[in-house]
N, C-alpha and C positions, 0 to 999 in steps of 0.2 A: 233743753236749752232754755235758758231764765227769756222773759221776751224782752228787756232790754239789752242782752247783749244780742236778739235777732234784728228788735230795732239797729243795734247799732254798725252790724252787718249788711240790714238792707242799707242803709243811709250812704256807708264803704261803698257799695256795688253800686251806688248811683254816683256818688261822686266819681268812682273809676269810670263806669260809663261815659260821664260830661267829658273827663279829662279824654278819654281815649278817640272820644268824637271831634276833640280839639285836635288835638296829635294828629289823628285823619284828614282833619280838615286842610291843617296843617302843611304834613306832607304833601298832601293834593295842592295846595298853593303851592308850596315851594317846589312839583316836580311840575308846574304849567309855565312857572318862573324859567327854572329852567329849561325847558322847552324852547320860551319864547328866546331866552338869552342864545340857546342854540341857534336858532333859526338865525337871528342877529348876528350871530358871527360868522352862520355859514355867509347870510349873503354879503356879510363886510368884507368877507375875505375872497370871496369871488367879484366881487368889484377893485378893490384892491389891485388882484391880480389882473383882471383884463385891463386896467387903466395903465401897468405899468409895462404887461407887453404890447399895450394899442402904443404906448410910446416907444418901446422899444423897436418896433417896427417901423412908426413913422420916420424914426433918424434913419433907420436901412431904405426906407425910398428915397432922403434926400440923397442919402452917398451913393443908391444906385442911378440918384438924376446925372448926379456928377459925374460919375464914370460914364456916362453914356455918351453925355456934351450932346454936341451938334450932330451927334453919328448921323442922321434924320435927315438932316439939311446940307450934309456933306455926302459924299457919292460911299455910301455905307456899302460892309463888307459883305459878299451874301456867301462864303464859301467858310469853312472851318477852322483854314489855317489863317486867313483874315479875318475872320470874329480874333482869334488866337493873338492876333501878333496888337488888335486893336487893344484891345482890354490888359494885355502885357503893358502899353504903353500905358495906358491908363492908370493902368493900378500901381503903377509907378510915380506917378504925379500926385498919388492920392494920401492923406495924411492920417489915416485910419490905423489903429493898431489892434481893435478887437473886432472888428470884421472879416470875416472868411468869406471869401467869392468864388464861385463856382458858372463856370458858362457849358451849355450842354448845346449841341444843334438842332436842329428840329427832329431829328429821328431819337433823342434822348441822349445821346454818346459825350464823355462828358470830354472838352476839348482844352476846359481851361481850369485850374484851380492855381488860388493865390498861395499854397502852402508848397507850390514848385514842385508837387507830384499828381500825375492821373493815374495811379494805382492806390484807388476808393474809388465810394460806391456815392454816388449823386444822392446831394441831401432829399431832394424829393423823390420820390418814387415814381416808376415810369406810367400808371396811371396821371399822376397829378400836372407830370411834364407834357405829356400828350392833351390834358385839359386845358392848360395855358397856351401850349401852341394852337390849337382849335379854336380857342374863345376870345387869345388874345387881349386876355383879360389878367392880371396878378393878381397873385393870390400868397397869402399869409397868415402865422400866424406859429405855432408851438410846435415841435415835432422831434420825438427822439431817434438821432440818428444813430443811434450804437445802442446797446445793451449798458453801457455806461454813461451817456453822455444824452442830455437833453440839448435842442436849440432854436430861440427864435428865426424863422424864417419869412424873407418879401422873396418874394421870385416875380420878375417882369418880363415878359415876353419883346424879343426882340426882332426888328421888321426891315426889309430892305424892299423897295418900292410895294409895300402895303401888302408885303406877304410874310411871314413868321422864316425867320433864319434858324432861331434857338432860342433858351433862356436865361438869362442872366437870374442868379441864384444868391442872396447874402444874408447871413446868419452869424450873429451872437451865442456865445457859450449864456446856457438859461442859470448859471449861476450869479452872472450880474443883476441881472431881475429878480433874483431869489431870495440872495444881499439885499439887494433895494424894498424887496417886501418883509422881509424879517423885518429890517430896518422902520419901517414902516407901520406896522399890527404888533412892532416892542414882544417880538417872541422867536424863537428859532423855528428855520425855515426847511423844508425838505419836498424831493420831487422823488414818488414813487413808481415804477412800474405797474402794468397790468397785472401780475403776477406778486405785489403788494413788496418786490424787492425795492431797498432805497437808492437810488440811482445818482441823486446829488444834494448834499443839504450843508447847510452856515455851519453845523457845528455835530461831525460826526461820532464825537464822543458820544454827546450827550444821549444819542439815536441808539447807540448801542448800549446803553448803560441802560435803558428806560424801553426798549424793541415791544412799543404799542401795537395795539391791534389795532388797522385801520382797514375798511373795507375798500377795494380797491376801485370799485365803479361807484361807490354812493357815498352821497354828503354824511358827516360822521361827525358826532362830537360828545366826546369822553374824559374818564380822568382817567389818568396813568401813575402810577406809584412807583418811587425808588425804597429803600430802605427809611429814607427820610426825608421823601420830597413827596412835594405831591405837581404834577403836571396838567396844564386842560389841553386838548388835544381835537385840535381840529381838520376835518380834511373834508376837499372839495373836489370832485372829478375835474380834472381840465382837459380842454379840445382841443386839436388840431385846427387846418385850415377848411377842412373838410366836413366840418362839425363831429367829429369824432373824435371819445373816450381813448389820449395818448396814456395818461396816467393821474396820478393823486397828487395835488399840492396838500402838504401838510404843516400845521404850525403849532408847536408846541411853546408853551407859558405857564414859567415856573408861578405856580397858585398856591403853593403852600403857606402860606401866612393866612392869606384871604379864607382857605379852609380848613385852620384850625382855629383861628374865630368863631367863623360861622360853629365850630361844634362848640367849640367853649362856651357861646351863647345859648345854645338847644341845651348843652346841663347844666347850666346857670337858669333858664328858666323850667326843666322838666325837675331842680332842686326845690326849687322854690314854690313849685304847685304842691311836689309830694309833702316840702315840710310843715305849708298853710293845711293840708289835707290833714295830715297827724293831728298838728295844735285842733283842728274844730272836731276832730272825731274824736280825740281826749277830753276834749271839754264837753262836748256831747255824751261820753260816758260817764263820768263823773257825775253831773247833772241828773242824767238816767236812773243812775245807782241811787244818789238821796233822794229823789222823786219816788221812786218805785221800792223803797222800804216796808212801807206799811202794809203795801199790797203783799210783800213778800212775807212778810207777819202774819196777815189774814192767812194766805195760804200755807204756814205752819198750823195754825189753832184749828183750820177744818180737816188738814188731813190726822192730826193728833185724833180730832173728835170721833172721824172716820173711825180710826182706831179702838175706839173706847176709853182715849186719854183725854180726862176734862183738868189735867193742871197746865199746862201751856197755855200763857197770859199775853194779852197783845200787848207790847209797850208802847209803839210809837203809832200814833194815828198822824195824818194830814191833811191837806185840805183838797176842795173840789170831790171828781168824781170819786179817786183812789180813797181820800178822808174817810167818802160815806161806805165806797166798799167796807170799811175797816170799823168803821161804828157798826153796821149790822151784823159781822161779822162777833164783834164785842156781845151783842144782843143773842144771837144761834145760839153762841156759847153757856148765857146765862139760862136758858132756856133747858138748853141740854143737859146740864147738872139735876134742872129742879125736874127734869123728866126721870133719867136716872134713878131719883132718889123715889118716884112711882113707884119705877117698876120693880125697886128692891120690896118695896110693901106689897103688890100685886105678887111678885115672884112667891115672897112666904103663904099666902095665902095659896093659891093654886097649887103646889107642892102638899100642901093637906088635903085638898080635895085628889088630885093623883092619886094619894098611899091608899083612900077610900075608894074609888071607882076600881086600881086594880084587883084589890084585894076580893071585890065582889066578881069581877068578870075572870077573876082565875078559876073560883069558885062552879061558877056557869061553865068554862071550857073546860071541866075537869071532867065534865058527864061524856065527851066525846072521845072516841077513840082512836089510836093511831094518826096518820096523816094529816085528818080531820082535823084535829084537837091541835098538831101543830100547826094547823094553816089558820087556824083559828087563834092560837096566841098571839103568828105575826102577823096577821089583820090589830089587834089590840095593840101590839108595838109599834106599827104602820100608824094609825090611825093618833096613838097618845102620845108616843115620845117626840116624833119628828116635829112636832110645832115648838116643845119644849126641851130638846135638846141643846139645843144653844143655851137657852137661858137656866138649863142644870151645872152646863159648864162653866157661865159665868159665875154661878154662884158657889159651884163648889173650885172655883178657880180663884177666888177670893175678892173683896171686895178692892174700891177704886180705882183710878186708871191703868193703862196700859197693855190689858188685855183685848186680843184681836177680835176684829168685829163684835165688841160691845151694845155699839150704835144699832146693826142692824137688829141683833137679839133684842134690845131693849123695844124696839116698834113693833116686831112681831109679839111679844109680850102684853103690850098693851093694847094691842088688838083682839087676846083671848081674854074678852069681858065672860060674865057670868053668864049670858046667856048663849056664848060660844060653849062655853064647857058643859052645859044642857045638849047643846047640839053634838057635840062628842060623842058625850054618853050615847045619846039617842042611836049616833050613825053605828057604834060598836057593836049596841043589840041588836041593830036589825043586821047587820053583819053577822055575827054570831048565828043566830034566826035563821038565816039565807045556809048558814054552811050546815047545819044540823037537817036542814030538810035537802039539802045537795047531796048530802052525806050516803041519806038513804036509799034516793032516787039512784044514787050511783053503785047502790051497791047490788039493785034492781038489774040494772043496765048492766052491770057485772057477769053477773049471775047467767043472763041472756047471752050476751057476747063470747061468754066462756060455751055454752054451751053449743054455736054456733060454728066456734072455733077447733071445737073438738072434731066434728063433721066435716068441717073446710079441710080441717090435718090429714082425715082421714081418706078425702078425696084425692089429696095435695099429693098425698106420698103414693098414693097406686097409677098418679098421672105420671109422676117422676118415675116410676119403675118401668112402665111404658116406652117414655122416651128413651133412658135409657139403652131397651129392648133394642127400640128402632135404629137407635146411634151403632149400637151394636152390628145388626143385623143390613144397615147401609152399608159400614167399613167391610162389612164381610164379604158383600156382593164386588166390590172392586179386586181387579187383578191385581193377585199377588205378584208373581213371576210364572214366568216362561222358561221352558227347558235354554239353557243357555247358547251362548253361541259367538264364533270368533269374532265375526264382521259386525258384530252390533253390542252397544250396550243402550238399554232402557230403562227407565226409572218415575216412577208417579208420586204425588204428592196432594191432598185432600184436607182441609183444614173447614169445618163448616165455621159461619158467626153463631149461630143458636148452637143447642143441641143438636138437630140434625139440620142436612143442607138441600140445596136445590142441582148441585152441582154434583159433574162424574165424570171419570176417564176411563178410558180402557183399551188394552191393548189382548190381540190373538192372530192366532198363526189362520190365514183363507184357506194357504195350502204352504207346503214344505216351503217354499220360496218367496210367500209371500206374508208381509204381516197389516194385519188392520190395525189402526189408531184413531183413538177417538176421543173427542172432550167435547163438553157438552153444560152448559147451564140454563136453569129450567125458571121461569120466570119465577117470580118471590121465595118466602124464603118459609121457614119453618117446616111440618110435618107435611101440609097440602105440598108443595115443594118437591120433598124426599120422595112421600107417592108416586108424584108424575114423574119424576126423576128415573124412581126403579122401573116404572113402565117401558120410559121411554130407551133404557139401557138394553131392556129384554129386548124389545120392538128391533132394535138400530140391530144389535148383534144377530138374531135368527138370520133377519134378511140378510146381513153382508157375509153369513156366512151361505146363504143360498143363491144370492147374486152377488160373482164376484164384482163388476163393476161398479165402483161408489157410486156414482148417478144413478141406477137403476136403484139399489138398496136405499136410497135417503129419500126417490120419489116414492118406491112402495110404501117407506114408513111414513112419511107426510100425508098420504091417503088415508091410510089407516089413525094415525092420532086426528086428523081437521076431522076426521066424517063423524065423531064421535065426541067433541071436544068441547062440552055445555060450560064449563067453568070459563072458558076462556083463556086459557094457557097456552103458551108455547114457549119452545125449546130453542135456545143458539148454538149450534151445532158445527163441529170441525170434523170434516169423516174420510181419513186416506187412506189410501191402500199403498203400501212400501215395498217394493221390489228387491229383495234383498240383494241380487245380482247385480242388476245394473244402477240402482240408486235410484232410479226413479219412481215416484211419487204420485198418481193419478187423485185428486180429490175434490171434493165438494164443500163449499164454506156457505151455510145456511143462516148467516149475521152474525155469525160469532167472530170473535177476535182476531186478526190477521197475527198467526204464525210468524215465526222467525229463525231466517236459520244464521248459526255463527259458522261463517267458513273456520280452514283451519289457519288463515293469513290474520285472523280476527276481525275481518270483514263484518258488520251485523245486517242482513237485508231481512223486508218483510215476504213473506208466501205468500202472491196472487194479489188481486185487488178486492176492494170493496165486497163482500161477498152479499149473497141472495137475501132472500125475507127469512125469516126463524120458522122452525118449525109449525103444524098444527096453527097456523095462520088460514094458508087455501089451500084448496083441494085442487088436485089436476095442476100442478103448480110443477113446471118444468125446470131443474135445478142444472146451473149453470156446470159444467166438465173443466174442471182446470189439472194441470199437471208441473214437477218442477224436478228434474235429476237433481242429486246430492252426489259431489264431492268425497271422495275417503279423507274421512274425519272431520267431515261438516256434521255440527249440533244442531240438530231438529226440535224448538221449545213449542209446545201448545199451552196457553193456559186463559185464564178466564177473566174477566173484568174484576174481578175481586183483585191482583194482582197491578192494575194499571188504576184502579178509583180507589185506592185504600186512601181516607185519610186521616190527616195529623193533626193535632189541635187547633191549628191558624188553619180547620179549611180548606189545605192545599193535598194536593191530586199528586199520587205518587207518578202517574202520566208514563206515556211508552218513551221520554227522550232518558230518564232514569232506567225503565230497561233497558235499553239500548248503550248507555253507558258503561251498566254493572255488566252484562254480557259480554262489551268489547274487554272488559278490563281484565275477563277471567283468562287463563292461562291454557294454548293449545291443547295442553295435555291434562284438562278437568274432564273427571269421566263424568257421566250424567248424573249420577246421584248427589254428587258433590256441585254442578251446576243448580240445581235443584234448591241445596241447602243455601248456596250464596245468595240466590234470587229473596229466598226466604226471610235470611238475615237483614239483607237490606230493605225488605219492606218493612220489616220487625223495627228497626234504625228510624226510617222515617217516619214510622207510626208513634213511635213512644207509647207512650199513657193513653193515646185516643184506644176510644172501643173500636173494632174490627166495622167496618162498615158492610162488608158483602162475606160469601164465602171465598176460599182462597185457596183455587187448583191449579194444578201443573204437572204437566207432561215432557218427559224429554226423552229424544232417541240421538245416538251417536252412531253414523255410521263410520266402519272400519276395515273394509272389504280386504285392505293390506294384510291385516291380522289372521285370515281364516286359513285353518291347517291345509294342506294338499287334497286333496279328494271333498272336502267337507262341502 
């Protein structure tokens, strides 16, 4: 992006800024404005309104003065039906036409109404009637006596020798007040319920044509819209005589003129900022553009130069800083031709010394042989062409402009003075020099290492033939099978990580009924491993087949390997004795891996808890007796830490909750061999590509006792 059209974009972002902090400011006035204008008319219109029912009230105390007369000073009524027949006369005499009178007794009961019926409900409530009797005190003020109908109310308490008889009660429909205040604040007038319904208003068109939202307990003031009006809309809780929330006075006023003004002036002046903003940031480009020419010239002529193009001519220079950019600029340029045309004379000249230095050093590398003789020509090509590569191409690329990186070829050129190319020369022979006596030394060293090699081979392969041997002769030691049988199937499996392993299983018959199993891994791993490994197989099997009970056989054998055990080895050992009969299970777990059996519901549990120290640890070391019946058709798996610590390239631990998984997910009816191969598969899955970490054995027995023929 040229930097005056960035100039001309920061300049845009500042001026929007200013504008937009005006606008902000803006709105923030004009919404404090209205605020205040709100507040102004909530309390104009709550004054308003108590001024016109503080009057409307005072005329109901003078017509309740009237109708009362002289009751006071005349032998006044103190009984129901004389309040009744008094105020009959009275309000007969009286010249009221929007007054409604209501007399109730001192127990509340209403005994008089001027509408010539007592079937309704007393404009006050029998709280407020009970207050006025008691206080003897009146009381006034707002009150809707119906669901439809609001009314100022004076109620006065009436007295016959200085004790409360009833209350005289007189109320106006609050539609004349409501008149008089529309009338009043020049806007239509409405009285709403608790419940925000409209209960009385000047003009009920207009209420339902415009059905504002007004909150029905709080001061409010809002605009309301028709299709083409616009309304301001205010509303003030009003009170009772009691200081209590009766309902909302509301006043709506048509403001539709006054606020399309108001906008017609906000885009009369947001026109009038954007169209002065255009004109200075047009003139500001304009300006920018013939100002920053020359600059824009200079940086044609240095990137041409960059190039290796010296015909691109500055035309316009100007004044101040950009002027002088552009004069120096003028200067580079002439400069850079008369270099140029150096290093075209330097270039022929060097090109003849080249044809002579190789010609001689091909000569020299010619005496070497093989390898030598080619590491040795591209040392000569290393050392001669890459300074002058460039400047072969420029010159066999043809002369004058246009040609890419020119410039730099030409500075690298004129830095191979005459006594650089001394130094060339010099570094090639002793390079050359250095490979000739490499050459020999190496072939010294050959000769040796061949010979050394031949005896390594020799070694190499009768150790391979060995291992081998052993791998052999491990697998062979392991049980194959066992004479068959109905109620059981068995199956083993042996994978070492090296050549040979540390690890072994094994299964045999104690006696007709009973069979031993066994698994076992022998600390570390390779050939010392295997050794202690077949020892310890011999060792385990003599004894269990000469004590049947596995504790006894794993204590004898831990005697015998700790008493004798210099290397420091030992063995983790799983060693049971299986009852073919009744399923149970007698065994000893010597730190080896907690067993697992799969019921045939696919239940997975572990075998026993935490087991003892590993073998050929101590001596006299008393091994813990556990035992566990099997189920017909419970899977009995043994296997080895190689099986639960395989891992996978990220690190991670094949762990027993993935046993546990793959076991529950096999199918009742997998005989053991086939448990075996899934186990297998799925460590195979999670291992991928990683190397084998440990060996990896397994043992399984399925018992089947449903399956065995009649007599068997």
């Amino acid at each position: 992006m040229l930097l005056r059209t960035r100039l001309t974009l920061y300049l845009s972002l500042a001026f929007l800024l200013v504008v937009a902090s005006l606008v902000v400011v803006g709105l923030r006035r004009e919404a404090l404005l209205e605020s205040r204008l709100a507040s102004l008319a909530i309390v104009g219109q709550e004054a308003v309104w108590d001024g016109l029912v503080g009057e409307t009230v005072a005329e109901l105390f003078e017509e309740g003065a009237e109708l009362i007369g002289d009751m006071e000073r005349r032998t006044p009524p103190t009984t129901s039906e004389q309040l009744r027949r008094w105020f009959d006369a009275a309000e007969r005499s009286s010249s009221s036409r929007y007054t409604i009178i209501q007399v109730t007794n001192s127990s509340g009961q209403l005994i008089y109404s001027s509408l010539g019926t007592l079937d309704q409900e007393p404009f006050l409530d029998a709280g407020s009637l009970d207050r006025v009797v008691e206080t003897l005190r009146p009381v006034s003020g707002l009150q809707q006596t119906a669901p439809d109908n609001f009314m100022v109310l004076a109620a006065i308490p009436l007295q016959a020798f200085g004790k409360p008889v009833g209350v005289l009660t007189l109320g106006r429909d609050a539609i004349e007040s409501l008149h008089r205040f529309g009338f009043e604040v020049e806007a239509s007038a409405f009285l709403l319920s608790l419940r925000g319904r409209m209960v009385e208003g000047t003009q009920i068109a207009l209420w339902q044509a415009v059905q504002p939202r007004v909150p029905p307990r709080d001061s409010s003031f809002s605009t309301a819209y028709t299709e083409d009006r616009s309304y301001t809309v205010t509303g003030v809780p009003v009170e009772n005589a009691d200081d209590q929330v009766v309902g909302t006075l509301v006043s709506m006023r048509d403001s539709t003129n006054e606020l399309e003004e108001i906008e017609h002036l906000g885009a009369l002046i947001l026109g009038g900022v954007g169209l002065f903003m255009a004109l200075v940031l047009t003139a500001l480009y304009i300006y920018l553009r013939h100002a920053f020419r020359p600059l824009e010239g200079a940086i044609s002529v240095l990137r041409a130069l960059s190039s290796g193009n010296t015909e691109v001519t500055l035309e316009a220079t100007g004044s101040g800083e950009i002027g002088r950019i552009a004069d120096a600029v003028s200067i580079f340029r002439a400069n850079a031709i008369t270099l140029e045309q150096q290093r075209r004379h330097a270039e022929r000249n060097r090109r003849r010394q080249e044809r002579l230095i190789r010609q001689q050093l091909a000569l020299l590398a010619a005496t070497l042989e093989g390898g030598t003789k080619d590491e040795a020509l591209e040392d000569m090509r290393s050392l001669l062409d890459e300074p002058q590569d460039g400047i072969g191409d420029s010159t066999r690329g043809g002369t004058g402009g246009g040609t890419g990186g020119g410039t730099r070829r030409a500075t690298a050129t004129m830095a191979v003075n005459e006594d650089e190319q001394l130094g060339l020369l010099t570094q090639v022979l002793r390079s050359m020099s250095r490979r000739i006596t490499d050459q020999h030394r190496r072939l010294t060293d050959m000769v040796a290492e061949l010979q050394e090699a031949i005896v390594t081979k020799t070694k190499l392969a009768g150790l391979q033939q060995e291992l081998e041997i052993a791998r052999r002769l491990q697998h062979s030691i392991l049980p194959k099978s066992i004479p068959p049988r109905d109620d059981m199937e068995i199956a083993g499996f042996m994978e070492p990580a090296l050549e040979v392993g540390g690890d072994f299983y094994d299964f045999f018959y104690v006696d007709e009924d009973h069979l031993g199993l066994v698994i076992a891994d022998v600390s570390g791993k390779g050939i010392p491993a295997a050794l202690f490994m077949a020892i310890s197989r011999s060792l385990v099997k003599a004894a269990a087949l000469s004590l049947k009970e596995p504790g006894l056989a794993i204590d004898r054998v831990n005697a015998v390997m700790a008493d004798e055990n210099d290397e420091m080895m030992f063995v983790t050992l799983f060693y049971g004795v299986l009852d073919l009969k009744s399923g149970r299970l007698d065994f000893v777990n010597a730190g080896h891996n907690l067993p697992y059996i799969r019921h045939a519901d696919g239940q997975v549990v572990p075998v026993g808890e935490i087991g003892d120290i590993p073998l050929a640890v101590m001596e006299d070391f008393d091994f813990a007796r556990d035992q566990v019946t099997l189920q017909p058709g419970d899977l009995l798996l043994l296997y080895t830490d190689g099986v639960t610590e395989a891992f996978n390239a990220a690190e991670e631990a094949y762990g027993e909750p993935r046993l546990e998984a793959t076991l529950t997910a096999l199918p009742a009816t997998a005989e053991a061999a086939e448990v075996l191969s899934q186990v297998k598969q799925s460590v195979s899955r999670f291992v991928a590509e990683a190397p084998p970490s440990d060996d990896l054995t397994m043992l399984a027995l399925k018992w089947t006792p449903g399956n065995q023929a009649p007599g068997g």
